[in-house]
SESE-979486 format. One record per atom (N, C-alpha, C): residue in one letter; atom name; x, y, z. Coordinates in nm, 3 decimals. Layout:
<atoms>
- r  a  px  py  pz
- A  CA  X  Y  Z
...
</atoms>
This chain:
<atoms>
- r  a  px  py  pz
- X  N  0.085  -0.117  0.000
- X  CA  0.000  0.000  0.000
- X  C  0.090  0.124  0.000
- X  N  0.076  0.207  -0.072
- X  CA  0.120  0.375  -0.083
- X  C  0.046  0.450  0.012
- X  N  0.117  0.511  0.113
- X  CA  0.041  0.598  0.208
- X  C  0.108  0.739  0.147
- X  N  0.029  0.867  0.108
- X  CA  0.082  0.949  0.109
- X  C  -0.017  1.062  0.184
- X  N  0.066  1.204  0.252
- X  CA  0.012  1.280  0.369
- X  C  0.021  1.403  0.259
- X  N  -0.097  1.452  0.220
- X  CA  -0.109  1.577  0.141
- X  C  -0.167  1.717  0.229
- X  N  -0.142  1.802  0.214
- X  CA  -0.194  1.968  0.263
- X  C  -0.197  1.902  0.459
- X  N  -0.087  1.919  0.514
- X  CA  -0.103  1.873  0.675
- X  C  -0.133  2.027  0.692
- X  N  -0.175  2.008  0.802
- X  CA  -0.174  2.153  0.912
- X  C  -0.045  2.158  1.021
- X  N  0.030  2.198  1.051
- X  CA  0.115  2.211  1.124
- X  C  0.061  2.311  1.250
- X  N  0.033  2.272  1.370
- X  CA  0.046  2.334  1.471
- X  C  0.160  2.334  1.551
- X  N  0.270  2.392  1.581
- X  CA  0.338  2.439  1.638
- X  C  0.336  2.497  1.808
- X  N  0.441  2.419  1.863
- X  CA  0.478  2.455  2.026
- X  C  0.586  2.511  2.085
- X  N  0.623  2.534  2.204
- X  CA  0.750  2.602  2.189
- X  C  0.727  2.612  2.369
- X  N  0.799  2.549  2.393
- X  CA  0.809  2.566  2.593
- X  C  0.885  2.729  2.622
- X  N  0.879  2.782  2.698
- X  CA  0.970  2.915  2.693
- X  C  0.958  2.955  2.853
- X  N  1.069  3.063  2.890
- X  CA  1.123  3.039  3.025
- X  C  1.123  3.205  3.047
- X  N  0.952  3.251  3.099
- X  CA  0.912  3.347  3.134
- X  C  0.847  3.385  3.267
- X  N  0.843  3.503  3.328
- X  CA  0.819  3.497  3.467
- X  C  0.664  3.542  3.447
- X  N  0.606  3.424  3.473
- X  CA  0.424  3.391  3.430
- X  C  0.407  3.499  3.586
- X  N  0.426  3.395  3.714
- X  CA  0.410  3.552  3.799
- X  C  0.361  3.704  3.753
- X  N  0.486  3.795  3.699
- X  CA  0.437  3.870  3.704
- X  C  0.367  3.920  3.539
- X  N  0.404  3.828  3.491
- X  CA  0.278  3.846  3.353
- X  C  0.147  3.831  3.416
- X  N  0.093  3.721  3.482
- X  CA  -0.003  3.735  3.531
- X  C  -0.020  3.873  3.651
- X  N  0.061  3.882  3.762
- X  CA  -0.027  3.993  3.808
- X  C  -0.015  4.154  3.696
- X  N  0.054  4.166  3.592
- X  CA  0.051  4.246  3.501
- X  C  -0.079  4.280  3.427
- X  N  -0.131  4.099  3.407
- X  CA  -0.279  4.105  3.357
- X  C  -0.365  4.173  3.437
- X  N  -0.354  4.102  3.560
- X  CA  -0.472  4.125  3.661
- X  C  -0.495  4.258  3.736
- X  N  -0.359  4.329  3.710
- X  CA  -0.403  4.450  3.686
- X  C  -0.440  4.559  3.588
- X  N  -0.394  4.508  3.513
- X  CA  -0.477  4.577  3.366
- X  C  -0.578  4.533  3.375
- X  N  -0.667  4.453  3.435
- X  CA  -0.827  4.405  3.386
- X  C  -0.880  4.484  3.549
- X  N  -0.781  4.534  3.635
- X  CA  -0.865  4.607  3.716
- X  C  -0.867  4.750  3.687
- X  N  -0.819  4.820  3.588
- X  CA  -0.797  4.950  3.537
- X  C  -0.883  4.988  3.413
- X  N  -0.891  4.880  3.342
- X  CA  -0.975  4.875  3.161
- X  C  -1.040  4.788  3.154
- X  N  -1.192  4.830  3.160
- X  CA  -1.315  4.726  3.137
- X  C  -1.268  4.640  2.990
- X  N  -1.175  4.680  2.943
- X  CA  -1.164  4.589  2.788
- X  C  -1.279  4.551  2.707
- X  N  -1.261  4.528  2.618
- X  CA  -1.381  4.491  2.536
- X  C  -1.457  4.352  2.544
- X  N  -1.560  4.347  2.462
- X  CA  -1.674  4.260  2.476
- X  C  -1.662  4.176  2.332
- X  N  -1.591  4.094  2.306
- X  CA  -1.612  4.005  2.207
- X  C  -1.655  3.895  2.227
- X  N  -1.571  3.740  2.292
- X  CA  -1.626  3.607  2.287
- X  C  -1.584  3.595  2.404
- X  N  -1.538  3.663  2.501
- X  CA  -1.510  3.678  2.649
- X  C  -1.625  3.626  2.729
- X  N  -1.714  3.567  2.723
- X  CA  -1.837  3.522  2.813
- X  C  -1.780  3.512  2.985
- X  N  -1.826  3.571  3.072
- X  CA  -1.727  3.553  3.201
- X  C  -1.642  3.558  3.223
- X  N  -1.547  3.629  3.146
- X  CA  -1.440  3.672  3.140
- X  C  -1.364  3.818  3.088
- X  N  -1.240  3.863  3.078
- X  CA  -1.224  4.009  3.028
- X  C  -1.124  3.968  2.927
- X  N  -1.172  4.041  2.814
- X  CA  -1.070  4.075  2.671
- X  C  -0.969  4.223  2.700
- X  N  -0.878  4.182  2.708
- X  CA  -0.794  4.319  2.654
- X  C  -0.853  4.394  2.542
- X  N  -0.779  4.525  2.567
- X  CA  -0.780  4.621  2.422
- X  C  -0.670  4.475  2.302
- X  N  -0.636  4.547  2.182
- X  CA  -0.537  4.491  2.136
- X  C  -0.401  4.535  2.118
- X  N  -0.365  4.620  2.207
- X  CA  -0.270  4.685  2.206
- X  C  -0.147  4.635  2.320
- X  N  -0.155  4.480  2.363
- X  CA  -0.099  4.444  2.437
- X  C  0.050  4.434  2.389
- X  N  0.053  4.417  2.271
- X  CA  0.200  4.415  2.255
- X  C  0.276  4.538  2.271
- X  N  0.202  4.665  2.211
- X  CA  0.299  4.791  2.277
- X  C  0.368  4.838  2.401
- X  N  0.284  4.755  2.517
- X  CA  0.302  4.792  2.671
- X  C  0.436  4.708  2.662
- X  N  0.509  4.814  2.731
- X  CA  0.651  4.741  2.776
- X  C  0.655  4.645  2.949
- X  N  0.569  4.597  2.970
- X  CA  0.522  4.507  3.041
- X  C  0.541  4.360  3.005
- X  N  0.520  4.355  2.833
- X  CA  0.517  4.239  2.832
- X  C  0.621  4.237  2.642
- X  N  0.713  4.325  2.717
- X  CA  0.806  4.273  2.571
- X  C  0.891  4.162  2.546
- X  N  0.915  4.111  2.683
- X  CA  0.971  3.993  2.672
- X  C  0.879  3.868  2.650
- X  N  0.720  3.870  2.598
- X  CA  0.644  3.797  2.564
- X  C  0.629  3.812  2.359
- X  N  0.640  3.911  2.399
- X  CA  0.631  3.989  2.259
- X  C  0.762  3.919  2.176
- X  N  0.886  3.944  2.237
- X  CA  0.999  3.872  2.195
- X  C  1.014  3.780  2.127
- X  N  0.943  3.648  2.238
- X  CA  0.962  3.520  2.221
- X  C  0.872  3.466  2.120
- X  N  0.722  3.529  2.084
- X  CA  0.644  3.564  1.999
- X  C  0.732  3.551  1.846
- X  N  0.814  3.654  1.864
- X  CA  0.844  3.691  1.749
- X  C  0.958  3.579  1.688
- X  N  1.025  3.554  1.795
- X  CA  1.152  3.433  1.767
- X  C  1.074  3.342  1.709
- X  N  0.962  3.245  1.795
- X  CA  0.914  3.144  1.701
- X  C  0.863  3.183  1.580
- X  N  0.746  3.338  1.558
- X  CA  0.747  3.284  1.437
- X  C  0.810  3.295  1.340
- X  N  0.946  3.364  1.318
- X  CA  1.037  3.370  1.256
- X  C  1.085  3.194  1.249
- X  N  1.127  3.126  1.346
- X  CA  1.155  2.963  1.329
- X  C  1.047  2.918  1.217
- X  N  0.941  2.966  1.317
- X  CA  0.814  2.856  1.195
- X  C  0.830  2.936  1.007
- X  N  0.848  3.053  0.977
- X  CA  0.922  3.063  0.893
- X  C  0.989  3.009  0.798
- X  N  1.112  2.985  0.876
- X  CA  1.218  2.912  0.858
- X  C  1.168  2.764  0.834
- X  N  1.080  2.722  0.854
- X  CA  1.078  2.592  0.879
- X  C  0.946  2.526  0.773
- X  N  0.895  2.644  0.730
- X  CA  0.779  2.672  0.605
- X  C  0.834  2.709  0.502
- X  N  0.946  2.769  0.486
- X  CA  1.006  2.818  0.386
- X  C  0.942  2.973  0.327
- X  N  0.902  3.028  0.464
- X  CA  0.858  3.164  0.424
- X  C  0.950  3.286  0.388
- X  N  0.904  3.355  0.286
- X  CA  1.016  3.454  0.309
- X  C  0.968  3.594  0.352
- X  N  0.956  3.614  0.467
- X  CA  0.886  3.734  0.533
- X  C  0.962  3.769  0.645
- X  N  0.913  3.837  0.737
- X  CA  0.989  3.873  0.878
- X  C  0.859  3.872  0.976
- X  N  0.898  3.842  1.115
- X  CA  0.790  3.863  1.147
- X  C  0.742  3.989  1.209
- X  N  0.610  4.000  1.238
- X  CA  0.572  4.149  1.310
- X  C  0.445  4.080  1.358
- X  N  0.411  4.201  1.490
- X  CA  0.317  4.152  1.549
- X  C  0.176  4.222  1.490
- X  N  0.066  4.186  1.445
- X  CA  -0.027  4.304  1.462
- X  C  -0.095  4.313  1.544
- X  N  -0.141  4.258  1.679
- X  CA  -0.233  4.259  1.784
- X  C  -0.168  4.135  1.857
- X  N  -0.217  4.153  2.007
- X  CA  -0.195  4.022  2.095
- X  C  -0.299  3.963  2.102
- X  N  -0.403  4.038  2.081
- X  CA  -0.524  3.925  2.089
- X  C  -0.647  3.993  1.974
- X  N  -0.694  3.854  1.919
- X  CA  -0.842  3.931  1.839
- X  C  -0.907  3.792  1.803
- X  N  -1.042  3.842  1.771
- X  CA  -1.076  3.659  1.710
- X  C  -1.077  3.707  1.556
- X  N  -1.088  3.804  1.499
- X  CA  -1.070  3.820  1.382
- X  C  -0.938  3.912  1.348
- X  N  -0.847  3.806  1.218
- X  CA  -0.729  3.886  1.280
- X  C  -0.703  3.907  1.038
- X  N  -0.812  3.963  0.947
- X  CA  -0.758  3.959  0.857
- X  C  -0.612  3.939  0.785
- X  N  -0.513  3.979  0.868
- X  CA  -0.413  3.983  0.779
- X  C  -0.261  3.912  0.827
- X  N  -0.359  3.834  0.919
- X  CA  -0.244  3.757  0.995
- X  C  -0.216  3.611  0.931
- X  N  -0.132  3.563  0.955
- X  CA  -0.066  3.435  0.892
- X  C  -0.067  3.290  0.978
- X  N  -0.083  3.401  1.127
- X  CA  -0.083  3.271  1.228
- X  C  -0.145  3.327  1.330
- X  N  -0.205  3.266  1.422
- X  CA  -0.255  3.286  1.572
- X  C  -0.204  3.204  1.657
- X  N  -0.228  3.245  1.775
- X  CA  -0.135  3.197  1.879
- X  C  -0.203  3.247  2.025
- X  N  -0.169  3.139  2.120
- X  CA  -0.233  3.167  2.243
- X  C  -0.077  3.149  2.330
- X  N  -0.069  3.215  2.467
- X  CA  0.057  3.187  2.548
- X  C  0.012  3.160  2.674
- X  N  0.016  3.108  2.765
- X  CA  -0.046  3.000  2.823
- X  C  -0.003  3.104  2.983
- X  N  -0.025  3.256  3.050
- X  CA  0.031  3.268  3.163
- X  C  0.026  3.190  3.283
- X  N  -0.062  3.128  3.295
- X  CA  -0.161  3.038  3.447
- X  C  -0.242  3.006  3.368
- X  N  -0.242  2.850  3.468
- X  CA  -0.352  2.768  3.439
- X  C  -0.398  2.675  3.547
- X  N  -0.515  2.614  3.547
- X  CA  -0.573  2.549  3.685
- X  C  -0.635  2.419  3.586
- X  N  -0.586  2.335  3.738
- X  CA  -0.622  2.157  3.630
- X  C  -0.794  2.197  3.583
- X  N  -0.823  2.115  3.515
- X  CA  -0.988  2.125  3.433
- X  C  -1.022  2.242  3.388
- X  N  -0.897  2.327  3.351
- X  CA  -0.860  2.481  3.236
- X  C  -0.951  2.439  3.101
- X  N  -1.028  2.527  3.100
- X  CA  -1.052  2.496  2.892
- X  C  -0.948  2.505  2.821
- X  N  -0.938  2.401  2.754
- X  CA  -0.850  2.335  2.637
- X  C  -0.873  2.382  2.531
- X  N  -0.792  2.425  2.448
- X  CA  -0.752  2.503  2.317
- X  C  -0.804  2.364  2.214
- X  N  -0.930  2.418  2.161
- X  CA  -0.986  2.274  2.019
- X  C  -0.951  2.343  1.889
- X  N  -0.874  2.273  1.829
- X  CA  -0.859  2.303  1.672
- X  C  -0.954  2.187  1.611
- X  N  -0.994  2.213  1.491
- X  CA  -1.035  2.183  1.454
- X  C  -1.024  2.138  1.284
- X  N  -1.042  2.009  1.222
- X  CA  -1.011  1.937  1.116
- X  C  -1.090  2.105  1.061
- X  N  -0.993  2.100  0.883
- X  CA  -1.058  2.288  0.833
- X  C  -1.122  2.160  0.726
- X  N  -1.101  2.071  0.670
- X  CA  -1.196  2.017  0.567
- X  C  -1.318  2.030  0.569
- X  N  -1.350  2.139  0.447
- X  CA  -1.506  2.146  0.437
- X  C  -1.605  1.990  0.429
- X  N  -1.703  2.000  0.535
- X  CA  -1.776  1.896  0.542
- X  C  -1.740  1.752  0.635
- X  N  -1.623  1.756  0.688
- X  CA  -1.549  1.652  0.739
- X  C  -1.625  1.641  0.843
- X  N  -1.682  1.745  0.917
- X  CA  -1.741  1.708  1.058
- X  C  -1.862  1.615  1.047
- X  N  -1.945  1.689  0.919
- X  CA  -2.086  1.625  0.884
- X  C  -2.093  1.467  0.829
- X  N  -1.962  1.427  0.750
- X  CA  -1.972  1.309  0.701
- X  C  -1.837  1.204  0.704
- X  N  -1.788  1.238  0.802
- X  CA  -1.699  1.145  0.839
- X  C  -1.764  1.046  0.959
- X  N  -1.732  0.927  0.869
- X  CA  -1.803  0.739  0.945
- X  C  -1.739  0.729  1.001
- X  N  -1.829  0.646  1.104
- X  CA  -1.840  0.667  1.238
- X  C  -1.640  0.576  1.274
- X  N  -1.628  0.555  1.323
- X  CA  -1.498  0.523  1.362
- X  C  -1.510  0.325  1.455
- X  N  -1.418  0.232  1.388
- X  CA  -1.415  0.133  1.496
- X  C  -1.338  0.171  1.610
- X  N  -1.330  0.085  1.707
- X  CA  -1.294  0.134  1.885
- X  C  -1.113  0.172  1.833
- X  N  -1.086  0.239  1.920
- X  CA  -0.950  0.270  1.916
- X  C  -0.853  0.347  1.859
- X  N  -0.764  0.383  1.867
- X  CA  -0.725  0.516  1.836
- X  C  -0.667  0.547  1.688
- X  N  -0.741  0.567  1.599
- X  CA  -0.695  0.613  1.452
- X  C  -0.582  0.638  1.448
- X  N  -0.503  0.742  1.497
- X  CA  -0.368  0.808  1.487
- X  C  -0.397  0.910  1.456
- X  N  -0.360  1.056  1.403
- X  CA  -0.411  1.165  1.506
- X  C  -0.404  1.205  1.370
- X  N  -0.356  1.152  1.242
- X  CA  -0.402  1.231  1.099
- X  C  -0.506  1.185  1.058
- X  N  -0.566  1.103  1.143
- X  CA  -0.745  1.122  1.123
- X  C  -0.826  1.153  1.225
- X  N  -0.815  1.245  1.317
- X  CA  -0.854  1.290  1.422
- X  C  -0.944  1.410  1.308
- X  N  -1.084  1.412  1.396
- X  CA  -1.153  1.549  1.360
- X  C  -1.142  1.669  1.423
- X  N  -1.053  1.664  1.548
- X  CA  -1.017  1.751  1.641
- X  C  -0.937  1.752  1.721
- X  N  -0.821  1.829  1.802
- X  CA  -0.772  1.765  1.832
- X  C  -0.801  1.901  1.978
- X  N  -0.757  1.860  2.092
- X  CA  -0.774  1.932  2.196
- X  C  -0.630  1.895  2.282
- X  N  -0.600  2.058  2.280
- X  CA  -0.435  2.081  2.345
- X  C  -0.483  2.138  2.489
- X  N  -0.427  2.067  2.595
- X  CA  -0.414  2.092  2.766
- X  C  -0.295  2.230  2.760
- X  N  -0.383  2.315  2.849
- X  CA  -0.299  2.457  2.835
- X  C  -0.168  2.402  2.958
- X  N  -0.065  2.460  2.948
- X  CA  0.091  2.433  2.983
- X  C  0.147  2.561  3.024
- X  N  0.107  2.593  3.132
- X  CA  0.216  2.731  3.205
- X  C  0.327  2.736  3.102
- X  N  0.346  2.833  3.071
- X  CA  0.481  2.850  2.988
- X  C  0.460  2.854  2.837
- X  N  0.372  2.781  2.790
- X  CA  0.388  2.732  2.647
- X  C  0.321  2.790  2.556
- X  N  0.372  2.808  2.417
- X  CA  0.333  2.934  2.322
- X  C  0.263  2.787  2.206
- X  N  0.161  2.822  2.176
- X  CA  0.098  2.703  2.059
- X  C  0.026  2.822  1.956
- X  N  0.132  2.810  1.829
- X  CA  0.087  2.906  1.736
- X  C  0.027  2.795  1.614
- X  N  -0.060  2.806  1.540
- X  CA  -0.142  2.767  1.389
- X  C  -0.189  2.849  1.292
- X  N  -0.191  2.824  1.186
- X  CA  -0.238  2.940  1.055
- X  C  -0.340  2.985  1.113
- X  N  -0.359  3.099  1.105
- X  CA  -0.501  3.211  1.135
- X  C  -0.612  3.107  1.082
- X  N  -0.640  3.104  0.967
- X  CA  -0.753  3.029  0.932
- X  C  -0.812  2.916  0.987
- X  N  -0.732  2.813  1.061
- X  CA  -0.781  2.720  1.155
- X  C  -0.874  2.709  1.252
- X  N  -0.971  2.695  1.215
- X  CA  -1.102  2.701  1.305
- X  C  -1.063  2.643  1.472
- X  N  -1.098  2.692  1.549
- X  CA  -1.030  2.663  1.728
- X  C  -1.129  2.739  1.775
- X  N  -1.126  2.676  1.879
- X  CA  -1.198  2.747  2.022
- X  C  -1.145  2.709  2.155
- X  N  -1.177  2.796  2.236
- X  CA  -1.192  2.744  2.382
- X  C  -1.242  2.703  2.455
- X  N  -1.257  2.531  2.547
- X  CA  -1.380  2.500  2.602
- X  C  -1.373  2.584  2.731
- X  N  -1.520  2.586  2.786
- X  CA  -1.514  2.671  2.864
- X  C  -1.461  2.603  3.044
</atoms>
């Protein structure tokens, strides 16, 4: 049999060695100063998008930028990177999105990507017991990791469970 793996998605990780401490109380006081906005935040607070300008968090911004310059490198892009926002759910002109993980508490909502094949959800049969292997997974759900940067093409449908 010929197995061949056409159009993969590459999601990308990257452990990194940042002081979550005071990123987090950095957050937690910016969300006691700026009601932030109202997008998909349900019980929760959105920043403005201007998080990357604050020199609070340039050494997040940094490491940001190192990987995606690697992933780059490793796509064979020829660009540089730049940031345009730290956070948005609609991000037109971006290439990749990315979440960075400051704190987290066990039974955290998990970051779901999701298979982008049109129709795959609706008509993919049903499955026998046991584990396919994960290039036929319809979804895959990443456990958030103090520390860890998980970037994917913008277009990749994801959410957060709650």
């Amino acid at each position: 049999m010929i197995i061949e793996k056409f159009f993969p998605t590459i999601v990308y990780g990257k452990d990194v060695q940042l002081d979550n401490n005071k990123l987090a109380q950095d957050i937690v006081n910016w969300s006691n100063q700026d009601k932030g906005v109202s997008k998909t935040n349900y019980k929760g607070w959105h920043s403005t998008t201007d998080m990357g300008q604050k020199p609070e968090y340039q050494q997040l911004v940094t490491e940001l930028l190192r990987m995606q310059n690697e992933i780059y490198d490793n796509e064979h892009i020829d660009r540089h990177a730049r940031l345009g926002n730290m956070w948005a759910n609609i991000n037109p002109n971006s290439l990749f999105s990315g979440v960075y993980y400051v704190k987290s508490q066990p039974k955290a909502g998990r970051l779901k990507i999701y298979d982008p094949r049109p129709g795959v959800q609706f008509i993919m049969p049903v499955r026998k017991p046991g584990d396919p292997g994960k290039d036929m997974w319809r979804d895959v759900n990443i456990e958030p990791v103090v520390g860890r940067i998980i970037m994917f093409p913008a277009w990749l449908w994801h959410s957060v469970e709650p």
